[in-house]
C-alpha positions, 0 to 999 in steps of 0.5 A: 500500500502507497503511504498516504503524505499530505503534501499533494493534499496541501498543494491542491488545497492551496491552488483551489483556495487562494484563486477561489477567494480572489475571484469571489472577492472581485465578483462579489464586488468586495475588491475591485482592482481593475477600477478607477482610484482616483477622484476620492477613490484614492481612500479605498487603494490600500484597502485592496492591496492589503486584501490581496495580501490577507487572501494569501496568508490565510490560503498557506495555513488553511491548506496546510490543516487540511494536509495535516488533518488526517489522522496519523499525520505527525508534525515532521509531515505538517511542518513539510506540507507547509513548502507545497501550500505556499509555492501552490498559492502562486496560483492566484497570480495569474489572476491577480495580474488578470483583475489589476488595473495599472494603478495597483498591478505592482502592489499587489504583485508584491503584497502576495509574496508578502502575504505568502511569506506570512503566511508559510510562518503561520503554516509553521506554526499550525504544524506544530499546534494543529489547534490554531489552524482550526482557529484560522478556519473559523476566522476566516469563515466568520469575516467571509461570511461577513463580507458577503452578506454586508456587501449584499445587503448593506450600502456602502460596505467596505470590506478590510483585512480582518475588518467589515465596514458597514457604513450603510448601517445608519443607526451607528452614524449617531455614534460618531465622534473625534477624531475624524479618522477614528470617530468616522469609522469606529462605529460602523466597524464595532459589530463585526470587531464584537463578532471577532472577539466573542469568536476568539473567546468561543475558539479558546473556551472551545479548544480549553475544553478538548485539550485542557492546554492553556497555551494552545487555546490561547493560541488558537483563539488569538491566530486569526487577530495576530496574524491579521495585525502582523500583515498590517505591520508588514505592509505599512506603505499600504496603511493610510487613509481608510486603511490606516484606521482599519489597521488600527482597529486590527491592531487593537483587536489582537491585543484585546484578545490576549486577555479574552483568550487567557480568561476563557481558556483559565476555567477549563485548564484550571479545573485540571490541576483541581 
């Protein structure tokens, strides 16, 4: 019987995953790389750059935890898989230079490197605790899912790495203050940044309850946040306008979970040593 290696597994994933989230992200509207930045759209340039970077960070880990999710697979195996999803993620290129307008062709080009190298640490890391890959999985299921239906039902949404901007949710525009940056977008990102933490507290208590290992659900709760705040860190000529106060808010959520995922988390590991 052939042995079963999951880096096949990690490759087709990779392919499928990275040009499946660009090729909806255009269709759904939620980026448009192709289009005019000009005129005020300026505000909004980054904001795709960095989407294209967040896609290819996310694709690596994911596809290296559903390599790795096979029973008997052991970390040598998982740590390996990690070079085919990230050379397999290359498939969205052609894609990318397919939907890039001028304007943003160079950047986005180099935002998926970036987001690839990010991404091969972040499969490293799934690797080695299987637990944050499941975390990943459930972030970024809970903002794709966020991201269509606010772009479909709700006017003037902007969708951010890690971010969803509701804008057209006329009920929080009372909630505005200064300074204008903050005090403009803040409101409208609140729902979706609640969403964020009460889901890291969930994947933590989640993952406390199964193992019992504090500092793997920590780590599981925190993986989506934390990898998102690195991204913005390691693209900073992307970080202004509007993109710069969602990196901001991203920033902010990540060291907002430490505590939510370490409080959570203590109940279940503490009641082990009981």
């Amino acid at each position: 019987m052939t042995r079963w290696t999951p880096y096949p597994t990690a490759a087709v994933v990779a392919a499928a995953l990275g040009p499946a989230q660009v090729t909806v992200a255009e269709l759904a509207g939620i980026t448009t790389l192709g289009g005019d930045f000009a005129a005020g759209n300026e505000r909004v340039q980054g904001v795709q750059v960095t989407l294209i970077a967040w896609y290819c960070a996310l694709t690596v880990p994911l596809a290296a935890a559903v390599a790795g999710a096979r029973p008997g697979a052991g970390e040598g195996a998982r740590k390996f898989a990690v070079l085919p999803a990230a050379i397999a993620t290359l498939a969205v290129w052609p894609l990318l230079a397919w939907f890039s307008g001028d304007a943003v062709r160079d950047d986005v080009t180099s935002a998926m490197w970036t987001g690839i190298l990010l991404g091969a640490a972040g499969a490293l890391a799934v690797a080695v605790v299987p637990a944050i890959g499941r975390g990943l999985a459930a972030y970024a299921a809970l903002l794709w899912v966020a991201a269509l239906v606010c772009t479909a039902l709700v006017p003037r949404t902007v969708v951010y790495a890690g971010m969803v901007q509701p804008l057209g949710l006329e009920f929080l525009v009372a909630l505005r203050t200064e300074p204008y940056d903050l005090g403009y977008h803040l409101p409208s990102m609140l729902p979706v940044a609640a969403a964020v933490l009460v889901l890291a507290g969930a994947v933590s208590g989640a993952t406390a309850h199964r193992t019992r290992e504090w500092w793997t659900s920590v780590a599981a709760g925190m993986a989506g946040p934390v990898l998102t705040a690195l991204l913005y860190r390691l693209t900073p000529d992307q970080a202004y306008l509007w993109n710069e106060t969602a990196g901001s808010t991203v920033v902010a959520l990540a060291f907002l979970s430490l505590p939510l995922t370490a409080a959570t988390a203590a109940p279940f590991t503490f009641r082990r040593t009981v």
